[in-house]
C-alpha positions as CSV (number, residue, x, y, z in Angstrom):
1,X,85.8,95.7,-23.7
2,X,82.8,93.8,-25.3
3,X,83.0,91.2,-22.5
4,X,83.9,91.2,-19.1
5,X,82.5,90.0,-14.9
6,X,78.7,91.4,-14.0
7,X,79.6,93.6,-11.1
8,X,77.3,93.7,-8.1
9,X,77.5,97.0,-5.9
10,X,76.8,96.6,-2.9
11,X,75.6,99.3,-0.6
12,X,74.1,100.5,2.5
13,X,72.3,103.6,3.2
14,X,70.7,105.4,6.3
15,X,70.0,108.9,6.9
16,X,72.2,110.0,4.0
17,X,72.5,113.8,3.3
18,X,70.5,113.3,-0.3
19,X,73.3,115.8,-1.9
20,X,75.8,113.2,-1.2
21,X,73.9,110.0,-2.1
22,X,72.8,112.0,-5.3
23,X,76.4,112.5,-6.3
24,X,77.2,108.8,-5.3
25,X,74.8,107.8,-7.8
26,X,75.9,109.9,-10.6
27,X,79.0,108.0,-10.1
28,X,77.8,105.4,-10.6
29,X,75.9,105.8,-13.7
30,X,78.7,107.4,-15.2
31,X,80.8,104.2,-14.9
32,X,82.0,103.8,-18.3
33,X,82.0,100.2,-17.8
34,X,78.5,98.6,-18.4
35,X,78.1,95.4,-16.8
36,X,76.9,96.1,-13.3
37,X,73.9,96.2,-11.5
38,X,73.6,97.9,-8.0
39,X,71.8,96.3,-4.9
40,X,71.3,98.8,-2.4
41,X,69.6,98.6,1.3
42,X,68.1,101.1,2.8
43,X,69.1,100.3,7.1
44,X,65.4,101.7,8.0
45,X,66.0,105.3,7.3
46,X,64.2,107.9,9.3
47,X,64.8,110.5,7.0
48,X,62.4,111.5,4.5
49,X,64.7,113.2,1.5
50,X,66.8,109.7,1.9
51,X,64.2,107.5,1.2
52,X,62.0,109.6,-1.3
53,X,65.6,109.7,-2.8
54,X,65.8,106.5,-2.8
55,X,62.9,105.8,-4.7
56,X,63.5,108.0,-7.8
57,X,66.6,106.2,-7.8
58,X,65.2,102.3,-7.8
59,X,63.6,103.6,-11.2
60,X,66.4,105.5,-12.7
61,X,67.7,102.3,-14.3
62,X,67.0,98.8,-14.6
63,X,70.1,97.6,-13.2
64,X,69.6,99.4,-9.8
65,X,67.7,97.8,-7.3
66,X,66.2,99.0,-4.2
67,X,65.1,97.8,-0.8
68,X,64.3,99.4,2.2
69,X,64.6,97.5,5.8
70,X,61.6,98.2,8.2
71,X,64.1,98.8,10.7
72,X,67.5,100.2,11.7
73,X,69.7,97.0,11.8
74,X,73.2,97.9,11.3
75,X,75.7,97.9,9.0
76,X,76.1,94.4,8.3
77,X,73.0,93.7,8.2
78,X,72.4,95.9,5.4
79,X,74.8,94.1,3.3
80,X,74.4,91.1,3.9
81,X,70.8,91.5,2.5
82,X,71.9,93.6,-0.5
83,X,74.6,90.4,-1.1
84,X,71.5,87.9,-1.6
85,X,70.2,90.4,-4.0
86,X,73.3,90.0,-6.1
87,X,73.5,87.8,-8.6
88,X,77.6,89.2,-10.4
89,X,80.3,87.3,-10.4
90,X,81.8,90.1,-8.4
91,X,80.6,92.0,-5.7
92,X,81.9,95.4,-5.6
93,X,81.4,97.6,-2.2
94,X,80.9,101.2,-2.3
95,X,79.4,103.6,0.5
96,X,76.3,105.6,0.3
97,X,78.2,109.0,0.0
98,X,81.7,108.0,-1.8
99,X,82.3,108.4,-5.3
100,X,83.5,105.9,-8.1
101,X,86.2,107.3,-10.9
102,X,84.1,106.5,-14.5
103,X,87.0,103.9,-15.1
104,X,86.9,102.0,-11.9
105,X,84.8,99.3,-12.7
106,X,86.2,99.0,-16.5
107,X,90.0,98.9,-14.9
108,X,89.0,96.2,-12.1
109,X,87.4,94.5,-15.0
110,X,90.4,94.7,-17.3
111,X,92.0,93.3,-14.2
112,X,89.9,90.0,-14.3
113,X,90.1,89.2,-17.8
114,X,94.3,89.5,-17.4
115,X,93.5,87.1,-14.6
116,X,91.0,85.1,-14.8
117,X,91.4,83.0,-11.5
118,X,91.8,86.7,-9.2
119,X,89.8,86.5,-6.2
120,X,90.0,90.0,-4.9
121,X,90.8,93.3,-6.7
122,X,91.9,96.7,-4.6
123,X,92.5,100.0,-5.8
124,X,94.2,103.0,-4.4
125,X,92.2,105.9,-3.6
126,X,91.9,109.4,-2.0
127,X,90.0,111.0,0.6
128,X,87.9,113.9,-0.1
129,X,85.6,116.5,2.2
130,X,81.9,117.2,2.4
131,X,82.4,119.4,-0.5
132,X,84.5,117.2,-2.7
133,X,88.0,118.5,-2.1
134,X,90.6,116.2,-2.1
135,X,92.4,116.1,1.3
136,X,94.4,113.1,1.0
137,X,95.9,110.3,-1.1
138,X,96.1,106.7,0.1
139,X,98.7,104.9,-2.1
140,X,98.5,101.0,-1.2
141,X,101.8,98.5,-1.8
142,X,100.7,95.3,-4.0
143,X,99.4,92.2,-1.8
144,X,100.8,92.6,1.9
145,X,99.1,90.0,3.8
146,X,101.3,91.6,6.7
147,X,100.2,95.0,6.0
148,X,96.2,93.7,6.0
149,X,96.5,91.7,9.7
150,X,98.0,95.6,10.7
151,X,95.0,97.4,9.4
152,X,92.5,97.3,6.8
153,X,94.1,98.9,3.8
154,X,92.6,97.7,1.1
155,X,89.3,99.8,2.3
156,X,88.1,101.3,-0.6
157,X,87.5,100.1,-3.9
158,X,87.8,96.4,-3.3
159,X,85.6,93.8,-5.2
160,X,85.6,89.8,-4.3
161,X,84.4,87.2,-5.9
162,X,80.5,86.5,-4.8
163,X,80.9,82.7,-4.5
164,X,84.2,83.3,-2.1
165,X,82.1,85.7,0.3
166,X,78.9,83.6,0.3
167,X,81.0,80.6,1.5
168,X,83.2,82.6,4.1
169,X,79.8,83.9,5.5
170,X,79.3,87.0,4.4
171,X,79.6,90.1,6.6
172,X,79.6,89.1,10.5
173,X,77.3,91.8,12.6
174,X,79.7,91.1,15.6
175,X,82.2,93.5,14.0
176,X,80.2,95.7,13.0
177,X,82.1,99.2,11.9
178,X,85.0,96.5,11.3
179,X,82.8,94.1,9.2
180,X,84.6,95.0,5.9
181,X,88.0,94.3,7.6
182,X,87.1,91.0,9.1
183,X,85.3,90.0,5.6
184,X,88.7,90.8,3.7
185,X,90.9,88.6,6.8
186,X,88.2,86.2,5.9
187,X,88.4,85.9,2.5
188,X,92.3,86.3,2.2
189,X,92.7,83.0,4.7
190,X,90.7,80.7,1.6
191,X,92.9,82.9,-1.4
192,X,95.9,84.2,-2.1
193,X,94.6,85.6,-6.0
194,X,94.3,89.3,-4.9
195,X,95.6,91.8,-7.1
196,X,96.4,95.6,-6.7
197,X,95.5,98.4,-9.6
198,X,98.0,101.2,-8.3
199,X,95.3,103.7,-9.6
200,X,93.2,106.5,-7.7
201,X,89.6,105.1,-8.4
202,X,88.0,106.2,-5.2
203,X,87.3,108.8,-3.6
204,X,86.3,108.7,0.2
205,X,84.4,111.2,1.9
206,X,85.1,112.1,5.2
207,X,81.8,112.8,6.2
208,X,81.5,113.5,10.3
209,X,77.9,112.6,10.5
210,X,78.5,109.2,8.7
211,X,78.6,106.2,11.1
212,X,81.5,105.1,9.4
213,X,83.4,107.8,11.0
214,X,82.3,107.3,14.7
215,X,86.0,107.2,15.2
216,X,85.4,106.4,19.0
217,X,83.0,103.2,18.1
218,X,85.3,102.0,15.3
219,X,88.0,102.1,17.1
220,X,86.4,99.5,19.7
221,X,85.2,97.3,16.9
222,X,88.7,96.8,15.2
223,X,89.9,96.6,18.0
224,X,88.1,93.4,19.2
225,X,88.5,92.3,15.1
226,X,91.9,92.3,15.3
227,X,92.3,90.4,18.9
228,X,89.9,88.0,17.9
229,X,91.7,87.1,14.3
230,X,95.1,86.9,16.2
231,X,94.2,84.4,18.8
232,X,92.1,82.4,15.9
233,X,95.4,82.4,14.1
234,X,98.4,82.5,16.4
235,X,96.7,80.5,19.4
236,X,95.5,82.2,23.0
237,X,99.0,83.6,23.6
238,X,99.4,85.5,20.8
239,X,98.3,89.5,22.1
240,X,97.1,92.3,19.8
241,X,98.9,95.7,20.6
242,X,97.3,99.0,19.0
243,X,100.2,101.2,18.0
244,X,98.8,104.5,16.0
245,X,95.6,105.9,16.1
246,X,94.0,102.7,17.3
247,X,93.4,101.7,13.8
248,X,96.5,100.2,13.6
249,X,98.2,97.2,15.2
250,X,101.2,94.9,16.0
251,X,100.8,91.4,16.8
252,X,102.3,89.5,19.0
253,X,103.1,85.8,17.9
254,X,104.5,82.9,20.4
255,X,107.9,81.9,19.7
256,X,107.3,78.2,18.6
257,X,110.3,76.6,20.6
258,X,113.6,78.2,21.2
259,X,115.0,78.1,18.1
260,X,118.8,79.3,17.7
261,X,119.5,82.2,15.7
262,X,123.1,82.6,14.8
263,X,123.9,86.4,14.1
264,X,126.6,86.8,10.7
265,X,128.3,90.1,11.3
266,X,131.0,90.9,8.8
267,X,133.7,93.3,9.8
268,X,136.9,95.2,9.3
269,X,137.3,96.1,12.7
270,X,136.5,100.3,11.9
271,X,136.7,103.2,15.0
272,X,134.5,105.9,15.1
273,X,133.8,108.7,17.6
274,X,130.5,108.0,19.6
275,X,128.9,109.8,22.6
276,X,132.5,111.8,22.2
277,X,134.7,108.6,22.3
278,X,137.0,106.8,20.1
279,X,134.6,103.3,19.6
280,X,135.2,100.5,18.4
281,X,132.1,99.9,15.9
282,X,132.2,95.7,16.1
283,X,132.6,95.9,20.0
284,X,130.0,98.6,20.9
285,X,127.7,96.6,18.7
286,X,128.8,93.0,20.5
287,X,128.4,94.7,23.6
288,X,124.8,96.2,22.7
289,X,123.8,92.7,21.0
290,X,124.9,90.8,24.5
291,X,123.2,93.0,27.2
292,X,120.2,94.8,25.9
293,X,118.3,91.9,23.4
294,X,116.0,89.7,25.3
295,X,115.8,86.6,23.9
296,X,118.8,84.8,24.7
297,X,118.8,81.6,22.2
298,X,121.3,83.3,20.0
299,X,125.3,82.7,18.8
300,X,127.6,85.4,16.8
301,X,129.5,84.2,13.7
302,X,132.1,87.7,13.5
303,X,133.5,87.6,9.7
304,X,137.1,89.1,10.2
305,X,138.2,91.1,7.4
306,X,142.4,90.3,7.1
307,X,142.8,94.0,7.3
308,X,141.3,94.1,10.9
309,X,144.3,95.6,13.2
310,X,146.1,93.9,15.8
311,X,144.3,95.9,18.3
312,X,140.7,95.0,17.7
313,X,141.5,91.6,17.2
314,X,142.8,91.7,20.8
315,X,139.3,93.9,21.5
316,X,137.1,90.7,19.9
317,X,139.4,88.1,21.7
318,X,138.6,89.1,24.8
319,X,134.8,88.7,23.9
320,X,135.4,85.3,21.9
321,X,133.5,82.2,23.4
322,X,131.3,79.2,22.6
323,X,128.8,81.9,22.0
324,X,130.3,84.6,20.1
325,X,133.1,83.0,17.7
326,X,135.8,84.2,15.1
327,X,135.8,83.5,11.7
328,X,139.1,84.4,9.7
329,X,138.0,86.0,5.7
330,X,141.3,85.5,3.5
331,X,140.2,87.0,0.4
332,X,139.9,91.0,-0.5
333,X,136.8,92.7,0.8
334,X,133.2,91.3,-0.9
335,X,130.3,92.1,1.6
336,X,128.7,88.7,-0.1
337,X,131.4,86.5,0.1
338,X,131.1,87.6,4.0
339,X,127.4,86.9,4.3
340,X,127.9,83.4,2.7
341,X,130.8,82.5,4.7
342,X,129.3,82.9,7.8
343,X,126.1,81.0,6.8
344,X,128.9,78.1,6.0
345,X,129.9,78.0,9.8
346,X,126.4,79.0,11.1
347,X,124.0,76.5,13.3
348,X,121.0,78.2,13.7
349,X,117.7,77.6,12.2
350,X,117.5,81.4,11.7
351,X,120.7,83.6,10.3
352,X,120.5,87.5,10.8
353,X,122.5,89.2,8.7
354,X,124.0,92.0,11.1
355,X,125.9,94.9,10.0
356,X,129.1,95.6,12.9
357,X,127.7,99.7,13.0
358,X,124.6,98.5,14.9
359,X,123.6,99.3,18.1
360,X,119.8,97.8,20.1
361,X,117.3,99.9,20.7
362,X,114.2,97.6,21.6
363,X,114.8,94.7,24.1
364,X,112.0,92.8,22.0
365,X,113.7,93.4,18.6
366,X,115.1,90.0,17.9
367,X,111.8,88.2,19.4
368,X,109.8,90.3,16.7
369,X,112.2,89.7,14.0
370,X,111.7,85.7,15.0
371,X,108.0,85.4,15.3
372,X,107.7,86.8,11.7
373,X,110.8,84.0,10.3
374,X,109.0,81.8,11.7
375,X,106.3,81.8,9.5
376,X,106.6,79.2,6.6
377,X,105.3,81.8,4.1
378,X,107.9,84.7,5.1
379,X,111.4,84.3,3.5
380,X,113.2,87.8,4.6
381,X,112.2,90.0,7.7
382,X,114.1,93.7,8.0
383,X,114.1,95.9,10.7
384,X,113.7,99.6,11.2
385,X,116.8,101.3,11.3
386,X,117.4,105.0,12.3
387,X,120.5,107.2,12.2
388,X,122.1,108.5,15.3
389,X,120.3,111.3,15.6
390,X,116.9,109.3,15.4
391,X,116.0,109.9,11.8
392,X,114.9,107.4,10.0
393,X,117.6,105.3,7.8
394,X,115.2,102.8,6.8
395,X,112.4,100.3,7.1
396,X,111.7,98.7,3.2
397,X,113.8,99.7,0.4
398,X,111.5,100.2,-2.4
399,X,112.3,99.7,-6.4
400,X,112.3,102.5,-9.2
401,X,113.6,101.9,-12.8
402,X,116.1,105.1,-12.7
403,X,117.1,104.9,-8.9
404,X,117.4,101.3,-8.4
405,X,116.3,101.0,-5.3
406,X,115.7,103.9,-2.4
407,X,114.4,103.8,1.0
408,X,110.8,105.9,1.5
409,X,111.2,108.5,4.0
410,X,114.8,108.3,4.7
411,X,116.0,111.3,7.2
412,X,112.6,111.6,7.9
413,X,112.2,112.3,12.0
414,X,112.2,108.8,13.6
415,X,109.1,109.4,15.0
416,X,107.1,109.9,11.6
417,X,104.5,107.4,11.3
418,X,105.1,107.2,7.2
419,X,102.3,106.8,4.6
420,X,99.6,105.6,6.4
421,X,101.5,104.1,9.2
422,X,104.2,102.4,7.2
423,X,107.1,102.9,9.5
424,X,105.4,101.6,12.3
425,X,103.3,98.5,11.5
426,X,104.4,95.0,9.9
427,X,104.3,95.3,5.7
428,X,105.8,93.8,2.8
429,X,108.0,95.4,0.5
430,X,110.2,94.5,-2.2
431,X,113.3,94.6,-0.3
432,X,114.9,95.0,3.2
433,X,118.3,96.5,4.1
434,X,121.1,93.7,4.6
435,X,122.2,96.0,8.0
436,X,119.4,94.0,9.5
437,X,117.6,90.5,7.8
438,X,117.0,87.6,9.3
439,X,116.0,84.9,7.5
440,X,115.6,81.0,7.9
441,X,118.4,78.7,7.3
442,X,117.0,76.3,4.6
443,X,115.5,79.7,2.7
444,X,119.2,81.4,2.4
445,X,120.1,77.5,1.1
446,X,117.1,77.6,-1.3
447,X,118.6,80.8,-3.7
448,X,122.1,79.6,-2.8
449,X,123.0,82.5,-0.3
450,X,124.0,86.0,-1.9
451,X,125.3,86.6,-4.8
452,X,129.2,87.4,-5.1
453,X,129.1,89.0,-8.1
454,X,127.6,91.8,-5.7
455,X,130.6,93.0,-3.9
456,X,129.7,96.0,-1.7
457,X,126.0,97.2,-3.3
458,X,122.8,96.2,-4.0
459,X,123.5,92.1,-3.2
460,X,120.9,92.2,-0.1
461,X,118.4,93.6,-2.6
462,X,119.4,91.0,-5.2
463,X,119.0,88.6,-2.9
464,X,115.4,89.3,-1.3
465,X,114.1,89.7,-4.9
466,X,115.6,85.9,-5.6
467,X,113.7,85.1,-2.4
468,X,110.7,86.5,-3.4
469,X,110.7,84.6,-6.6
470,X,111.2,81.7,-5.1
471,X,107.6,82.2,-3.8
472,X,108.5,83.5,0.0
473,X,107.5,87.4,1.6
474,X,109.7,90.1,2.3
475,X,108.5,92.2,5.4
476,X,109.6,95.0,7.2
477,X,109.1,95.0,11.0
478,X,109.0,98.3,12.7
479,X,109.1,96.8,15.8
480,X,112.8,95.8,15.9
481,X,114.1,99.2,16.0
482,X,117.6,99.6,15.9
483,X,120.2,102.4,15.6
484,X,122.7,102.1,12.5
485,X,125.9,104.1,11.9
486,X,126.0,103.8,8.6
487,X,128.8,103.3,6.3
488,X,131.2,103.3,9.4
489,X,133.0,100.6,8.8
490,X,133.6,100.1,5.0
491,X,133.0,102.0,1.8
492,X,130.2,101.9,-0.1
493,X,129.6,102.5,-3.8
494,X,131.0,100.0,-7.3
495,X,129.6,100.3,-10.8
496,X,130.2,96.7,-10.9
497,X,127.2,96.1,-8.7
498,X,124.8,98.6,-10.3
499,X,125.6,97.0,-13.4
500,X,125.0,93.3,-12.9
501,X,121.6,94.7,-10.9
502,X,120.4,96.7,-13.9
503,X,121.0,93.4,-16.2
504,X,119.2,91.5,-13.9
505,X,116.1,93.2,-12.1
506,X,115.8,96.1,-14.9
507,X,112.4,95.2,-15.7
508,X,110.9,94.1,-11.9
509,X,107.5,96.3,-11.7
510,X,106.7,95.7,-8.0
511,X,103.9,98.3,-6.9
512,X,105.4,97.5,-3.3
513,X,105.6,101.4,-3.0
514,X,103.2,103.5,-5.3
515,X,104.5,104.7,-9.1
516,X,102.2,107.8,-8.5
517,X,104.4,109.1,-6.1
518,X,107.4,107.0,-5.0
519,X,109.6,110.0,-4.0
520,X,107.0,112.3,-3.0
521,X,106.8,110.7,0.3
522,X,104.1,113.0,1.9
523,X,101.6,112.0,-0.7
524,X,100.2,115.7,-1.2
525,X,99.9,114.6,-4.9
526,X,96.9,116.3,-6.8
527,X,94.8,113.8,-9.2
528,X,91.1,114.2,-10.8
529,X,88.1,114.3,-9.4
530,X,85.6,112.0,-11.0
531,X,83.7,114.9,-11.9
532,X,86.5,115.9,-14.1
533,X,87.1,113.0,-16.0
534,X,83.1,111.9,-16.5
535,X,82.2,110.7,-20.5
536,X,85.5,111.6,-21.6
537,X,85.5,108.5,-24.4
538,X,81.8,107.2,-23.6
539,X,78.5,108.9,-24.8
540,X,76.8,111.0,-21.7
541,X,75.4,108.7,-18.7
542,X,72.2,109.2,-17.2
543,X,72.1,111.5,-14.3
544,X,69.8,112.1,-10.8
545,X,69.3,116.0,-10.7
């Protein structure tokens, strides 16, 4: 690259151990990308090795500049002073005892020429210990606005453009130990340019002494970040619930209205054995649906198959009424042609697309489903699904150019939180399961319903990619948990489907779950350390001994 953004690293330092700081630096200078300067503030330091440090540093090289506060003012503080040193196009924030891969800033870079308009730049990174081994990877899923009002994931490396912070305010000192999370909820409410590099370039030190890792006092300040962003948002009667670790979080939206959702629920009418007696799949879920979800404003469109039996047509009579009505299929089983027939005699402003082999878990599950289809900017929302034994069947159905498309951490225990909390907080993903999708009305009209060339496979994943390039979200919500016995009532399998989805989505490169490791769904994935990788195609950087 002979041209490219001026990056300006931003960091704050106090009390650092100097053999971390040192080794930050190095990183630094052995960025084999050029075009940076570093402004770094030193929060009134009290030790002397930092700040005599420090000052070989500030003379090192010209593009690193130094200055030390008289006093110990916080994080934010800090960085908002080394922002009005900057002068890049792009501010890039790094910590004083982290290190940088030598291609970080030339890969964010190569990122902004490609797209010249991006706001906001995140990469994936790893966590490391005081002595540089790697403990962790933390593989992120491209641009989840979900996933970010949940918890700060883009963490480390992010760089935004400079103007965009200077005009959202730059970092607010009433969150402190959350500032960096409430600058990038900031940011992302003025832009929607942020782009993901699905590449390790970071590697986080988890450093006890660091006030970073005051897990106690961070835990209060995102707290009080996220309740504050939610009611700014949402209005005063939408609630912030942490969920896992107290670094993550649902939110609770109002309902606007009582807006009807009518239920599409295909089925052949199939028994199995549950709980040790001969069931009824459709009924036991009609039943389930009826008496254990909360919110009320709902009606159920049951697609009969014209192989259903005599018997469990008398079964669904019995439950027939203004609310739960019968509609007759005449053609030869396609899942699709199901879907889109009861959308045809739906009258709901939502439609949730219910398999018959479902049985409620959650009270709340169709209230969470709703608050997130509400949303003008969401087009698909899929629940969590477990087998009935509690594993986990799925929550987001991720792409992969051999295996179509797979479910992270299916038969996983139900209780797993997934990769950094991804079964149990809001997030977007490529696709949901058609067991469980609700989606607006006048967004399944849009894309013209699903797809009948899809006949038992693959057409709900067809179809949430069409939404999503129609420009709408697809999320997964954790918090409408349900139990699915899958497969009871119909077959599954066609070569027909598989086929018409490999012409169609054979090339689709959503990061939505990470390349470096889709299937190896603990993450315990080795990568280099940047000390590995230093000067490898760039003469030898300048070093702090």
């Amino acid at each position: 690259m002979t041209r490219g953004p001026r990056f300006s690293i931003i960091t704050a330092v106090w009390n650092t151990d100097p053999r971390f700081l040192r080794a930050c630096v190095n990183s630094v200078l052995q960025q084999a990308y050029r075009n940076w300067e570093w402004c770094i503030v030193d929060d009134g330091s009290t030790r002397p090795e930092t700040r005599a440090l420090l000052q070989r540093i500030s003379g090192a090289d010209p593009r690193i500049k130094v200055a030390f506060a008289h006093e110990h003012g916080g994080i934010s503080s800090a960085q908002n002073r080394a922002l009005e040193m900057a002068r890049g196009e792009f501010i890039a924030l790094v910590d004083h005892d982290d290190l940088l891969n030598p291609s970080a800033l030339r890969m964010v870079a190569a990122v902004i020429q490609e797209h010249p308009d991006a706001d906001v730049i995140y990469t994936d990174e790893a966590s490391i210990d005081t002595s540089g081994g790697q403990l962790s990877l933390i593989l992120k899923p491209d641009w989840s606005p979900e996933y970010l009002l949940a918890a700060h994931y883009f963490n480390h490396l992010t760089a935004y453009r400079r103007q965009l912070v200077t005009e959202v305010g730059g970092f607010n000192p009433d969150y402190e130990l959350a500032q960096d999370w409430d600058l990038a909820l900031r940011v992302t409410a003025s832009t929607d340019r942020v782009h993901h590099i699905p590449a390790v370039l970071y590697h986080w030190r988890r450093n006890p002494t660091s006030a970073g890792h005051d897990w106690e006092n961070a835990c209060y300040w995102r707290k009080r970040c996220h309740a504050d962003h939610v009611r700014a948002r949402f209005g005063p009667a939408a609630a912030s619930e942490p969920v896992w670790m107290d670094g993550f979080f649902w939110t609770h939206r109002p309902i606007r209205g009582r807006p009807l959702v009518s239920v599409i629920m295909p089925t052949m009418g199939a028994r199995q054995r549950l709980r040790g007696v001969g069931t009824t799949m459709v009924i036991n879920c009609l039943r389930s649906l009826l008496s254990k979800t909360r919110y009320q404003e709902f009606e159920v469109i049951c697609v009969v198959d014209p192989l259903t039996s005599r018997a469990v047509r008398a079964e669904l009579a019995e439950l027939e009424s203004p609310r739960v009505r019968l509609v007759e299929a005449t053609d030869s089983f396609n899942f699709s042609s199901r879907v889109n027939l009861g959308a045809r005699h739906a009258r709901g402003e939502h439609l949730l697309l219910l398999n018959d082999d479902i049985e409620v878990l959650r009270p709340d599950w169709m209230d969470a489903l709703l608050e997130l289809s509400q949303e003008p900017e969401n087009g698909v929302i899929g629940g969590k699904l477990r087998f009935p034994n509690g594993a986990i069947e799925s929550c987001g159905i991720a792409l992969d150019p051999e295996r179509l498309a797979d479910t992270p951490f299916r038969g996983y225990p139900g209780t797993h939180p997934g990769h950094v909390a991804s079964l149990i907080v809001n997030r977007d993903f490529s696709a949901v399961t058609g067991a469980c999708q609700m989606v607006r009305a006048d967004v399944f009209a849009e894309v013209d319903g699903y797809d009948e060339s899809f006949v038992v496979d693959l057409g709900d994943v067809d179809f949430c990619l069409r939404v999503r390039e129609a420009g709408y979200r697809v999320v997964t919500c954790p918090r409408a948990e349900l139990t699915h016995y899958e497969a009871a009532s119909r077959a599954t399998g066609g070569s027909g489907d598989v086929d018409a989805y490999r012409a169609r989505w054979s090339k689709a490169t959503e990061h939505y779950w990470s390349p470096l490791g889709l299937f190896e769904q603990d993450y315990t994935l080795s990568c280099p350390t940047p000390s590995g990788v230093a000067g490898r195609h760039t003469p030898a950087p300048a070093t702090i001994a």
